[in-house]
N, C-alpha and C positions, 0 to 999 in steps of 0.2 A: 535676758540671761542665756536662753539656747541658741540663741543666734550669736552670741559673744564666744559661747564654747564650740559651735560650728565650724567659728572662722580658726578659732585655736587650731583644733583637731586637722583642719585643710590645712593649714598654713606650716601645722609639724608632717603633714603627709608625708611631701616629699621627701624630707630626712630621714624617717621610718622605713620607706619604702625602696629608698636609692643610697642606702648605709655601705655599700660596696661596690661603689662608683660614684664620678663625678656626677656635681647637679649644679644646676643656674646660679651664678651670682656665690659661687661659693666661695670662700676665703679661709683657708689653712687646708691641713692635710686631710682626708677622707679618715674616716673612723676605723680606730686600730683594732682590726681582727687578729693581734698576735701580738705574743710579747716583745719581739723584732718590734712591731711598730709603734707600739705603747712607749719601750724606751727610745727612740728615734724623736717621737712629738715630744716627749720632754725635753731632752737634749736641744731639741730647737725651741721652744717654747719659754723653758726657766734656765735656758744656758744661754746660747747665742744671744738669742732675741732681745733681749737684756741690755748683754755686751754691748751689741751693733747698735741700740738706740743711745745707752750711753754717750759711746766715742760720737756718733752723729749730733747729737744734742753739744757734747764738748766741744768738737769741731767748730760747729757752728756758732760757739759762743767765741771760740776764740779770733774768727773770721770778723765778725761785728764787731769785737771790742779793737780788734787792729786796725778796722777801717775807721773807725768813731773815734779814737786814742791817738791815732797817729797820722790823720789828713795834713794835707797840706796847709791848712786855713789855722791850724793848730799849731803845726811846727813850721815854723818856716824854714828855719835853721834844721834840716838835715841832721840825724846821726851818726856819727861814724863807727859806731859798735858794730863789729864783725860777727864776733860770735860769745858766745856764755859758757862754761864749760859745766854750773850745776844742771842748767836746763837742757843741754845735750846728753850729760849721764842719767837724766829724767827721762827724754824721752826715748832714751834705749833701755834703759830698764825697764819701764813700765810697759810697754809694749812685751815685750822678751817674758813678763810674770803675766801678764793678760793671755799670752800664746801656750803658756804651762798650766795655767789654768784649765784650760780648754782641751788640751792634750789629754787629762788624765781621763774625763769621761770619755772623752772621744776614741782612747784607746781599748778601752773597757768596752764599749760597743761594738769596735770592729772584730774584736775578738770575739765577743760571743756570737758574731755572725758567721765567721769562719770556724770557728769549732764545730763541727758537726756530729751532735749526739750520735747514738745507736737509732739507726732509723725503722720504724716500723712502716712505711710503704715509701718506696722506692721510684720514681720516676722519672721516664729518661723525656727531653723535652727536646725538637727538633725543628730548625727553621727554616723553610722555602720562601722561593718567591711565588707567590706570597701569600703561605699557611705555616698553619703548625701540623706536628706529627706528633702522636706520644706514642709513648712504650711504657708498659708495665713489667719487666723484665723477670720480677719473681711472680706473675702470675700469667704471663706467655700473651699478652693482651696489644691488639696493636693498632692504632686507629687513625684516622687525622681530622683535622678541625680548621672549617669553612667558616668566615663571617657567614650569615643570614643576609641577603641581599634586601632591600628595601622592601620592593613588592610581598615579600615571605613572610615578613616581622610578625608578628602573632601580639595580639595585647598583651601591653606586661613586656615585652621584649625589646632592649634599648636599642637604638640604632646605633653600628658602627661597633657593637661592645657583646653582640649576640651570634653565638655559631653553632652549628650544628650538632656537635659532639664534643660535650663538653668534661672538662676532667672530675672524677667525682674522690674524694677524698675523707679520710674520717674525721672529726671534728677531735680534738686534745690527744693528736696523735703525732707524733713526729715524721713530716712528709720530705723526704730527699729528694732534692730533684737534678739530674745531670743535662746540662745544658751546651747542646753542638748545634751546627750548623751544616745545609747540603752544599750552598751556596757560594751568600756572601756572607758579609755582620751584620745580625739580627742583636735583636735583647731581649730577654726574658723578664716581663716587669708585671708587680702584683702590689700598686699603692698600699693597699690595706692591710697586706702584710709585711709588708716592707722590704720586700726583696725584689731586686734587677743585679738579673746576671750577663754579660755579655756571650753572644752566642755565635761562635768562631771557627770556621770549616778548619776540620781538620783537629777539632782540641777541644777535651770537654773540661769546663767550668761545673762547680758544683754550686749549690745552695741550699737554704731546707729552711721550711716553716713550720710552724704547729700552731695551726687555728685555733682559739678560743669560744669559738661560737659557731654555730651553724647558718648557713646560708649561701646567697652568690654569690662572689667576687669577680669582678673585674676589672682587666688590664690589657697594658697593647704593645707592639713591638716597640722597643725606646732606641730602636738604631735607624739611623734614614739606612734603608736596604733598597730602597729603587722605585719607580713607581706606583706603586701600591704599597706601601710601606704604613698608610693610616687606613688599610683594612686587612690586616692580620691581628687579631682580639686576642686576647686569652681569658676564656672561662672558668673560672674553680667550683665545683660546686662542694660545700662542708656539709657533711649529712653525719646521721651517729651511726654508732659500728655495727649496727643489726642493719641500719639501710646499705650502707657499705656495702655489706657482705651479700645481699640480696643485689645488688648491681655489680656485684664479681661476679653472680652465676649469670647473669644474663649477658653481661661484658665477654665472659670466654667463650659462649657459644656465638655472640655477633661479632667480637673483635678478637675472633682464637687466632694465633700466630701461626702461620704453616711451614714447617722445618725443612729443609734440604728433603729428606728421605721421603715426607710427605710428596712435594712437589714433585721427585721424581715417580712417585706410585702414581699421580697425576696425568703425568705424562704419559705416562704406560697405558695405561687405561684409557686415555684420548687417541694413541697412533699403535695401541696393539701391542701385542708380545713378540714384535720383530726389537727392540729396543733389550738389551740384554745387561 
């Protein structure tokens, strides 16, 4: 019996442990850390999924019964029927109500994705080749973020999904995120939440999450931007609003933003008071 509940307890490990990112052998979406991607997996789950088996199952019956119904060894004598005109206004109407169907929730989703609440933390997200950059614009915080190269990983630390400074965010909170590029086209993509934004020199995209749970998430650049394109990650980390607010004060003193005015007192102080 304890070696029955051992094998359980391993065998759910890895789900428990890799809930915000991908894992081996796995089949459907990663598990929805946000109401974005709760409604997204139903839409495909009790919408689509349905649908498309459906029409594939009718398709295919109707493939076999034309090959089995109408061989040659069957008719010998050839038809001359052209066309039908009830099963041509069939099969454009029912197509045309299957495609109305689909519309309604589909539109209802994109909408709540683009409407963008009142945000309570603000983030601006930025693409190189090949990293990310963030901003925290209302708390002057500015950083960037390295994959973890192979030799570094630390136990516990996935490969290809693990970087150095990672974004830290508050869990049931509304997180805005503004998404450019230095470059070329990047995308800003988070499975678990279910947001990809594209991220375009010159032009910022918006989007916004609000976690329901605490933890790590991970994602990766979804745009080919160049050779190194599947090693720029993106980290989230959901923490609650007292750790939050403990990793803002430590955030402004290691990632404080330095102003025009700063920099020139900088200067000053490096080559003298001949600089006026």
């Amino acid at each position: 019996m304890h070696k029955i509940l051992i094998n359980i307890i391993l065998f759910l490990a890895p789900t428990i442990l890799y809930a915000g990112q991908p894992k081996d052998w796995q089949l459907g979406f990663q598990k929805a850390a946000s109401g974005h991607m709760e409604d997204l997996v139903w839409f495909h789950d009790y919408m689509l999924l349905p649908i498309i088996t459906g029409i594939t199952v009718f398709v295919l019956f109707l493939v076999i019964y034309a090959c089995v119904r109408y061989r040659a060894t069957r008719n010998p004598v050839a038809s001359n029927t052209s066309h039908n005109t009830l099963i041509e206004v069939i099969w454009t109407l029912v197509p045309c109500l299957i495609l109305i169907l689909m519309a309604v929730p589909s539109f209802k989703l994109l909408y709540s994705q683009d409407k963008i609440p009142p945000a309570d933390v603000t983030i601006k997200a930025i693409g190189y080749q090949w990293y990310w950059g963030y901003e925290y614009p209302d708390e002057n915080i500015v950083f960037e973020s390295y994959m973890i190269q192979d030799s570094e990983l630390l136990p516990g630390q996935p490969r290809l999904l693990s970087v150095d400074n990672e974004i830290v965010v508050p869990v049931n909170k509304v997180v805005k995120v503004l998404i450019t590029a230095n470059d070329v086209l990047h995308a800003w993509a988070l499975p678990s939440f279910g947001v990809k934004r594209d991220a375009v020199p010159g032009r910022i995209n918006e989007t916004w999450f609000k976690a329901d749970r605490t933890g790590t998430f991970y994602g990766q650049c979804s745009e080919l931007c160049g050779i190194k394109h599947a090693f720029m990650p993106i980290t989230v980390k959901v923490v609650t609003q007292k750790n939050y607010e403990k990793w803002l004060e430590e955030a402004k003193e290691k990632f404080a933003k330095l102003d025009k005015n700063s920099n020139l007192n900088l200067v000053k102080i490096n080559l003298g008071d001949n600089i006026k």
